[in-house]
DSSP file (Angstrom, degrees, kcal/mol; ACC not computed):
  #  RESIDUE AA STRUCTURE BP1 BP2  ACC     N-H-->O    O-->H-N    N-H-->O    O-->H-N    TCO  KAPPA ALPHA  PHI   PSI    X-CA   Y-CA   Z-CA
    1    1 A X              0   0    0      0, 0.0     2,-1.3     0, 0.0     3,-0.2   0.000 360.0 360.0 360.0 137.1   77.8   65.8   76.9
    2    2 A X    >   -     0   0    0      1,-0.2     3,-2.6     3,-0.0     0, 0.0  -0.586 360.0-174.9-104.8  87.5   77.0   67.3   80.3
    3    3 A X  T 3  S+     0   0    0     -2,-1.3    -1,-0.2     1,-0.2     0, 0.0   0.887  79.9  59.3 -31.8 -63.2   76.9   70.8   80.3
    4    4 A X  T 3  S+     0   0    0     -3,-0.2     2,-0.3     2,-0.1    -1,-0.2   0.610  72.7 117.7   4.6 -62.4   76.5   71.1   83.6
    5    5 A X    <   -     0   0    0     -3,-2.6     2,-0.4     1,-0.1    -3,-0.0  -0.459  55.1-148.4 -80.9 121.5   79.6   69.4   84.7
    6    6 A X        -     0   0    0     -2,-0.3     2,-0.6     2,-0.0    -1,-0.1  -0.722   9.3-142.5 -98.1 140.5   81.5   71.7   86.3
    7    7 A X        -     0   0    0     -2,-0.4     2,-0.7     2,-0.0    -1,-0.0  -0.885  19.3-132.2 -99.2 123.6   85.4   70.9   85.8
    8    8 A X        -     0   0    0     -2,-0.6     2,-0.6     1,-0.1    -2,-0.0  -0.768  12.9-141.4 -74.8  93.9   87.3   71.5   88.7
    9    9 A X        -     0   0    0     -2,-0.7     2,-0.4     1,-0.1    -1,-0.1  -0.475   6.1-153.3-112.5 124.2   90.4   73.5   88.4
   10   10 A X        -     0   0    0     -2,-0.6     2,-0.1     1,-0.0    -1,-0.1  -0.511   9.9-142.5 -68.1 111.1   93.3   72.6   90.4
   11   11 A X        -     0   0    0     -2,-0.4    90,-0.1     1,-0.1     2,-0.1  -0.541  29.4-117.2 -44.0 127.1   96.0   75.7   91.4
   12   12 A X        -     0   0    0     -2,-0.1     2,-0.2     1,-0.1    -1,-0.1  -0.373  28.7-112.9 -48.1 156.7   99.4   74.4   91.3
   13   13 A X        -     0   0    0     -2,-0.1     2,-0.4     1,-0.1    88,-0.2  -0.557  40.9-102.7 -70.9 152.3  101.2   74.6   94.7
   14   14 A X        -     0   0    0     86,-0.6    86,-0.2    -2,-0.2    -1,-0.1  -0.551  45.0 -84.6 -89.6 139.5  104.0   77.0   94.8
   15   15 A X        -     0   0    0     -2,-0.4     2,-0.4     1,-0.1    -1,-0.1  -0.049  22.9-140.9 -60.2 148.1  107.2   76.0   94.6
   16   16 A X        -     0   0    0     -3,-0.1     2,-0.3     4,-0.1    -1,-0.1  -0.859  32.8-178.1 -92.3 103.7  109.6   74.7   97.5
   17   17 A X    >   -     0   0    0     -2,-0.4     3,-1.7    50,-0.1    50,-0.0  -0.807  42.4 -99.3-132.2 150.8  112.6   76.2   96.6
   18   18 A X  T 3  S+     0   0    0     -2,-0.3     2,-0.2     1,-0.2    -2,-0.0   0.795 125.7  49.9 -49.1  -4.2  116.1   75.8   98.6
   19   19 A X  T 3  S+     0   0    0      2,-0.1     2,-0.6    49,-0.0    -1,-0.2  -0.644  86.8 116.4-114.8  60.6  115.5   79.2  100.3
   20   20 A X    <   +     0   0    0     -3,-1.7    48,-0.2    -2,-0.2    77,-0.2  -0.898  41.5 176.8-146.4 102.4  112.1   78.2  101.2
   21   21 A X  E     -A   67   0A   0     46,-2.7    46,-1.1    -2,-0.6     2,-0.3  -0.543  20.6-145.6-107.7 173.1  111.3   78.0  105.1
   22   22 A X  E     -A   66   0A   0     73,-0.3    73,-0.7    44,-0.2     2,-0.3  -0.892  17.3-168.2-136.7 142.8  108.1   77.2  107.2
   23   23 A X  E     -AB  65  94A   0     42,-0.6    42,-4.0    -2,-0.3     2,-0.4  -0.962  13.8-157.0-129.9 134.2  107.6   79.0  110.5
   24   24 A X  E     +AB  64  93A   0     69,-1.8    69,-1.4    -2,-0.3     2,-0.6  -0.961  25.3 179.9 -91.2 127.7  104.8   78.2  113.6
   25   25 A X  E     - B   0  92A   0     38,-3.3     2,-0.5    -2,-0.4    67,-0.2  -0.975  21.2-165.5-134.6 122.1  104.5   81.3  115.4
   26   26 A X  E     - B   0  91A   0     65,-2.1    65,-0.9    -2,-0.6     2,-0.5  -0.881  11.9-156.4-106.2 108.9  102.4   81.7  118.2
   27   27 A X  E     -CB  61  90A   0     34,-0.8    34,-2.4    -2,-0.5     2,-0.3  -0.717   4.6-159.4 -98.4 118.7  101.9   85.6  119.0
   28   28 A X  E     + B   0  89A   0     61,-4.1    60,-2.1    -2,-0.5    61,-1.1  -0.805  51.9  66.9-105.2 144.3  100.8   86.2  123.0
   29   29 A X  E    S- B   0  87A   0     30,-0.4    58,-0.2    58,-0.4     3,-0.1  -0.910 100.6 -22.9-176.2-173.5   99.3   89.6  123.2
   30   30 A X  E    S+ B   0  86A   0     56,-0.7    56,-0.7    -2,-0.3    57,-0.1  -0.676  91.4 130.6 -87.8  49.9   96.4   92.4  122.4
   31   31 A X        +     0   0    0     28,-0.3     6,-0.4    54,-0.2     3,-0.2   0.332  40.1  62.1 -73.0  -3.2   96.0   89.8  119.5
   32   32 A X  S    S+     0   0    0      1,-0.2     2,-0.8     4,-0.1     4,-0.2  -0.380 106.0  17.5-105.5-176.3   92.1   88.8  119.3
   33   33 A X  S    S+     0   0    0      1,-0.3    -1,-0.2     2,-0.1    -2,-0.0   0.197 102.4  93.5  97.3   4.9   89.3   91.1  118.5
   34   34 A X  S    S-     0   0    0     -2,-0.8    -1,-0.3    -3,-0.2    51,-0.1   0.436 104.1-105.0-117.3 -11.5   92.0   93.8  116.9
   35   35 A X  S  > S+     0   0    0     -4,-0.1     4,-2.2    49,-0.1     5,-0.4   0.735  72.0 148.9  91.8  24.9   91.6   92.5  113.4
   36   36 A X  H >>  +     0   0    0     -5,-0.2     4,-2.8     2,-0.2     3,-1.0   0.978  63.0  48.6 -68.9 -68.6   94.9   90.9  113.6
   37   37 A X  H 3> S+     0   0    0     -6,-0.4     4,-1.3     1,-0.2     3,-0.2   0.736 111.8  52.6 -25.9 -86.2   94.4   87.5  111.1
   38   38 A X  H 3> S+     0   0    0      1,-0.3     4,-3.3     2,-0.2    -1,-0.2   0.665 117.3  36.9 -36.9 -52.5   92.8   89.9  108.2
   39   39 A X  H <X S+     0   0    0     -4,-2.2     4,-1.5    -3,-1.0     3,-0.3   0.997 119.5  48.3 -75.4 -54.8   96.1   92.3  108.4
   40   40 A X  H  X S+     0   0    0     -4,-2.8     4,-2.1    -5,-0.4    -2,-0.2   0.792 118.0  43.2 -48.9 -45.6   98.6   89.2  109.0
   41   41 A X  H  X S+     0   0    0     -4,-1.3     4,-3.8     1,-0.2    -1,-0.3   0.905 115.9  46.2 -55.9 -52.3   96.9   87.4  106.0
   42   42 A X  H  X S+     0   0    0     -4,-3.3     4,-1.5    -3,-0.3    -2,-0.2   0.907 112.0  51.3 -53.8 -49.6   96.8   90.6  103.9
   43   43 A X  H  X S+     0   0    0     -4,-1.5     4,-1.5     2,-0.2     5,-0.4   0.973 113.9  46.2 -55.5 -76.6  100.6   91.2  104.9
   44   44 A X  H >X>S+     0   0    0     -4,-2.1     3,-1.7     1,-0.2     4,-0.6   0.849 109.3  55.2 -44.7 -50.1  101.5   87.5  103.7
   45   45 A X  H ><5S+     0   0    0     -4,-3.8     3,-1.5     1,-0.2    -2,-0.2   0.819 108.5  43.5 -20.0 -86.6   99.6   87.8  100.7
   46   46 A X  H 3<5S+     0   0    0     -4,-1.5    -1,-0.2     1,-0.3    -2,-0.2   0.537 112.2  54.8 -20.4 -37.0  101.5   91.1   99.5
   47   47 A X  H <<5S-     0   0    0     -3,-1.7    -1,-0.3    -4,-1.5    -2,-0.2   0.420 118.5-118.5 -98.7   9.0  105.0   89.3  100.6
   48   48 A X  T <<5 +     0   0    0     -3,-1.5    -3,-0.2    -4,-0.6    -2,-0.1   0.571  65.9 148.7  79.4 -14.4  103.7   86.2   98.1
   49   49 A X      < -     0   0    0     -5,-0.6     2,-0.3    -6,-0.1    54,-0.3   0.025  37.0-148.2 -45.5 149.9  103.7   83.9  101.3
   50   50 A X  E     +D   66   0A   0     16,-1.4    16,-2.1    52,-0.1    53,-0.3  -0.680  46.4  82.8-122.9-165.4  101.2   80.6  102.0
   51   51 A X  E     -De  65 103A   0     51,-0.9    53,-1.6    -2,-0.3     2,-0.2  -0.635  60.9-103.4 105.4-157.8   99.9   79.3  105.4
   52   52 A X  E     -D   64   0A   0     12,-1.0    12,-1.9    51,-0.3     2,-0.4  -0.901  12.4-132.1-147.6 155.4   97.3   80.2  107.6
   53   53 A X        -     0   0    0     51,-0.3    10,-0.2    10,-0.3     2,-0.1  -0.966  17.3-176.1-121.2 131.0   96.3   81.8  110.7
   54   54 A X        -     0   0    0     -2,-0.4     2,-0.2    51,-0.2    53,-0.1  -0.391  23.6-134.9-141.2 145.4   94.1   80.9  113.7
   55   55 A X        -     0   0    0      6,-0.2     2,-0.2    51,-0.2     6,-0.2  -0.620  32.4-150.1 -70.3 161.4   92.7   82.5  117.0
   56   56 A X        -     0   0    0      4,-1.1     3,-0.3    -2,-0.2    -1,-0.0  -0.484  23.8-115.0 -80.5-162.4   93.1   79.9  120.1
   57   57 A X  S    S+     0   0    0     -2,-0.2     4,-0.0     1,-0.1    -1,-0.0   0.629 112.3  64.8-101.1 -23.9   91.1   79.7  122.9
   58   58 A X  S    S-     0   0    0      1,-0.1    -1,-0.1    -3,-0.0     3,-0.1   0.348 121.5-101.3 -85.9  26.2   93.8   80.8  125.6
   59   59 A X  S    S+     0   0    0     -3,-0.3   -30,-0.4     1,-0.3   -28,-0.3   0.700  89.5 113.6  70.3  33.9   93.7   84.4  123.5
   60   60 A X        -     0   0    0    -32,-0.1    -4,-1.1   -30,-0.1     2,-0.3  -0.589  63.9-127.3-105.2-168.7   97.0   83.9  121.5
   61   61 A X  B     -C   27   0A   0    -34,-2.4   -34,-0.8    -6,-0.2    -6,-0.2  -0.515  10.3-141.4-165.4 113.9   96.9   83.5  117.7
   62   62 A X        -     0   0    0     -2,-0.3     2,-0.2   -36,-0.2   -36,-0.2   0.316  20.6-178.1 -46.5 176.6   98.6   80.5  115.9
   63   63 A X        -     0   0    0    -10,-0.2   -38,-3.3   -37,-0.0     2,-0.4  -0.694  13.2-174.1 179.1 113.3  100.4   81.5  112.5
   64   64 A X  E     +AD  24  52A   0    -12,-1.9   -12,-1.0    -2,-0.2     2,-0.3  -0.958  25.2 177.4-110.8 154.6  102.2   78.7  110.1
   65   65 A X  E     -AD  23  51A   0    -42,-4.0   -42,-0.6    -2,-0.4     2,-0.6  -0.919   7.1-171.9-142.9 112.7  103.8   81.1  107.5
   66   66 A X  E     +AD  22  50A   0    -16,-2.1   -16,-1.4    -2,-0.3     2,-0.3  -0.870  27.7  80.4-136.5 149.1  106.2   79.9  104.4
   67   67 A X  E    S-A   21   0A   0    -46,-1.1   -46,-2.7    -2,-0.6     2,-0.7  -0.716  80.1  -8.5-177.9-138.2  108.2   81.3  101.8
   68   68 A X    >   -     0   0    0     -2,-0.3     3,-1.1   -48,-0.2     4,-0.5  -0.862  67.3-113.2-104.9 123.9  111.4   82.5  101.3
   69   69 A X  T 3> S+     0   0    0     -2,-0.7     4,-2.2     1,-0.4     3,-0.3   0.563 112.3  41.4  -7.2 -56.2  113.6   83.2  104.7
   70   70 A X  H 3> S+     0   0    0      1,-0.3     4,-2.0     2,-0.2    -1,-0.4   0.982 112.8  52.2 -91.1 -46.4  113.7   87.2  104.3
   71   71 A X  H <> S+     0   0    0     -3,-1.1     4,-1.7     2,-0.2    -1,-0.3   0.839 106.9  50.4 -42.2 -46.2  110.2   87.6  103.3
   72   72 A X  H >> S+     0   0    0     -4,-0.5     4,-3.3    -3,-0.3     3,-1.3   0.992 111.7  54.0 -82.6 -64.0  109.2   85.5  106.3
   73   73 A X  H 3X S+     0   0    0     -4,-2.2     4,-1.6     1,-0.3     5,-0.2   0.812 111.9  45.9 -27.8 -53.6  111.7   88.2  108.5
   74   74 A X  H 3X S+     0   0    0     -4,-2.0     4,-0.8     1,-0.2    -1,-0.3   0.791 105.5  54.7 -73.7 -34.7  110.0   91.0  107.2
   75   75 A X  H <X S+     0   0    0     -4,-1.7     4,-1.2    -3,-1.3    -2,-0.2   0.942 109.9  42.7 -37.0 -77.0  106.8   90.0  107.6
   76   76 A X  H  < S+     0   0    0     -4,-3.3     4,-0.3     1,-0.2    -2,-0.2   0.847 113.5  54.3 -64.5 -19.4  107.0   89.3  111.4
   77   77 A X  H  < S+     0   0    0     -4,-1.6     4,-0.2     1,-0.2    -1,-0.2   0.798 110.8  49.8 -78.5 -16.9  109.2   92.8  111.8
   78   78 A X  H >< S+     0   0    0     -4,-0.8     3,-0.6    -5,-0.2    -2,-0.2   0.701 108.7  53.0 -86.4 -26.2  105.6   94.4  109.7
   79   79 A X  T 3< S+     0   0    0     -4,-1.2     3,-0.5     1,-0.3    -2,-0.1   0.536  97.9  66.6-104.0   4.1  103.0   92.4  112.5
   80   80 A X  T 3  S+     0   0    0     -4,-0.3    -1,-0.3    -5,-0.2     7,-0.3   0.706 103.5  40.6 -90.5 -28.5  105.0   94.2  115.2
   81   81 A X  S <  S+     0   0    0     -3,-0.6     2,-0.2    -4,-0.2    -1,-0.2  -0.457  83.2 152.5-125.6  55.8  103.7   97.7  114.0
   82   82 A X        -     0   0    0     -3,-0.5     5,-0.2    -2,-0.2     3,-0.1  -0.733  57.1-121.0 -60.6 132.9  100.0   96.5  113.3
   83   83 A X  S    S+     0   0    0     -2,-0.2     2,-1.3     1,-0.1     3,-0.1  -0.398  98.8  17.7 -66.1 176.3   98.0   99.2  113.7
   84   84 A X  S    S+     0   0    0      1,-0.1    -1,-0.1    -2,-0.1   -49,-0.1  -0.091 106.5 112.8  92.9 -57.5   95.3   97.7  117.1
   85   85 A X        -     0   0    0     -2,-1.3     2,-0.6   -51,-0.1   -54,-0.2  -0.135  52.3-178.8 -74.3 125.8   97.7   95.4  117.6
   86   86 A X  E     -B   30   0A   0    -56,-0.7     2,-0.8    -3,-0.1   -56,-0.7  -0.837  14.3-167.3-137.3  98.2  100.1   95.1  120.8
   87   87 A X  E     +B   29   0A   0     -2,-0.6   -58,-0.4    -7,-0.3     3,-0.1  -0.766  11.2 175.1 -65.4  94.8  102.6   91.7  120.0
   88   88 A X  E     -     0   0A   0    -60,-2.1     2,-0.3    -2,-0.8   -59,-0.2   0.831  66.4 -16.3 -73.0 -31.0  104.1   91.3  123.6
   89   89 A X  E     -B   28   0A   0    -61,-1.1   -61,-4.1     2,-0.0     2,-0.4  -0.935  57.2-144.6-179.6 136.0  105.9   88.1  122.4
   90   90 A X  E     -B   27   0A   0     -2,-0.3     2,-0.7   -63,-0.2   -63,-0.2  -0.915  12.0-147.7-133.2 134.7  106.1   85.4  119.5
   91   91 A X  E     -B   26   0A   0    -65,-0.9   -65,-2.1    -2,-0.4     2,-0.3  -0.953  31.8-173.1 -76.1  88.5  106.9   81.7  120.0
   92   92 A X  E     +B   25   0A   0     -2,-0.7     2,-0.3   -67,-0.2   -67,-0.2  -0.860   7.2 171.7 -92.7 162.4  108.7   81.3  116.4
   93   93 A X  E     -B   24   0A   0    -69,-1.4   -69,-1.8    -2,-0.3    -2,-0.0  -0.967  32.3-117.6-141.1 148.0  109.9   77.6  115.2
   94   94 A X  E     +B   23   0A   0     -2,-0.3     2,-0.3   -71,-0.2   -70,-0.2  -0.074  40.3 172.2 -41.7 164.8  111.2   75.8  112.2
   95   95 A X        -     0   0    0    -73,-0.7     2,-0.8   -72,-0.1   -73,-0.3  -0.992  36.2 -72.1-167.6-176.6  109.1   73.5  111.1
   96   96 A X        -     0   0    0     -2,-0.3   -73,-0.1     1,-0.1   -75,-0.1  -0.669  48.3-119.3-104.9 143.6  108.9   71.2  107.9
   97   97 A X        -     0   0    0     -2,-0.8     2,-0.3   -77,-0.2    -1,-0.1  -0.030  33.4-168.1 -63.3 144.8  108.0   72.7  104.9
   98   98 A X        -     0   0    0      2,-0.0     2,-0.3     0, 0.0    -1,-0.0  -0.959  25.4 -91.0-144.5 171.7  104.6   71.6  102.9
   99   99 A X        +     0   0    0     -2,-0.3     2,-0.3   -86,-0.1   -84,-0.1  -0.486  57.7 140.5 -79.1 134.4  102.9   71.9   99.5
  100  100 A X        -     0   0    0     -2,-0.3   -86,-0.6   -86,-0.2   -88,-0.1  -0.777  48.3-150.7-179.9 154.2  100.7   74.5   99.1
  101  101 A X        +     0   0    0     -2,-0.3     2,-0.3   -88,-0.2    -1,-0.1   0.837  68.7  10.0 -78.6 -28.2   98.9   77.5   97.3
  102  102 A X        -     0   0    0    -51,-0.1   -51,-0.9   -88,-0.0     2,-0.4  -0.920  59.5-104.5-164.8 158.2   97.5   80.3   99.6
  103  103 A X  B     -e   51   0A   0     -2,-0.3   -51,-0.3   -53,-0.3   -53,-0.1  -0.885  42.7-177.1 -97.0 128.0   97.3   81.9  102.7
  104  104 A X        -     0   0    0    -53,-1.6   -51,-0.3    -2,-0.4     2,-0.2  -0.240  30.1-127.1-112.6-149.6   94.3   81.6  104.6
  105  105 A X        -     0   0    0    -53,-0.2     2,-0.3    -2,-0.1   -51,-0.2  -0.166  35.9-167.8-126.3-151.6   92.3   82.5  107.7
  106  106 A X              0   0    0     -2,-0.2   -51,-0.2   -54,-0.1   -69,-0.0  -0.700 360.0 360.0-163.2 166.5   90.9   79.6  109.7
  107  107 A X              0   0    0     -2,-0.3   -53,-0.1   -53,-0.1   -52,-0.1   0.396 360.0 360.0-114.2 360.0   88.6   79.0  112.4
């Protein structure tokens, strides 16, 4: 027996349910350098939401976000009164929905 051997344990993905959307939103702004990812992530957390969020390099900051339709709503109407934060404009799109467990941060 190998003690050792660490068993790796897999999180289900959360379920895809018919009210279950995916958004890319790209937010042009006083987005960088304000703490923006940390609160957006924390926000999606709270609302139960997965994705991720990204800086780019041309100072915006990418954002796929999914969950259920009004959560998503509320969410982007909550990153509009970040404190730090100045949103001038968000790119949102549909996009297609994928399996997954958490919200992260990325580099």
């Amino acid at each position: 027996m190998d003690w050792f051997r660490r068993q790796e344990k897999k999180t289900p993905s959360r379920p895809i349910t018919a009210d279950t959307v995916r958004r890319r939103v790209v937010f042009h702004g006083q987005v960088q350098g304000v703490g923006f990812r940390w609160q957006a992530a924390n926000l999606a957390r709270q609302m139960g939401l997965t994705g991720w969020v990204r800086n780019c390099d041309d100072g915006t900051v990418e954002m796929e976000v999914q969950g259920p339709g009004a959560n998503l709503d509320e969410m982007l109407a909550d990153i509009r009164r970040l404190r730090y934060v100045r949103v001038d404009r968000m790119e949102v799109s549909d996009i297609a929905t994928v399996p997954e467990q958490e919200f992260r941060v990325t580099y």
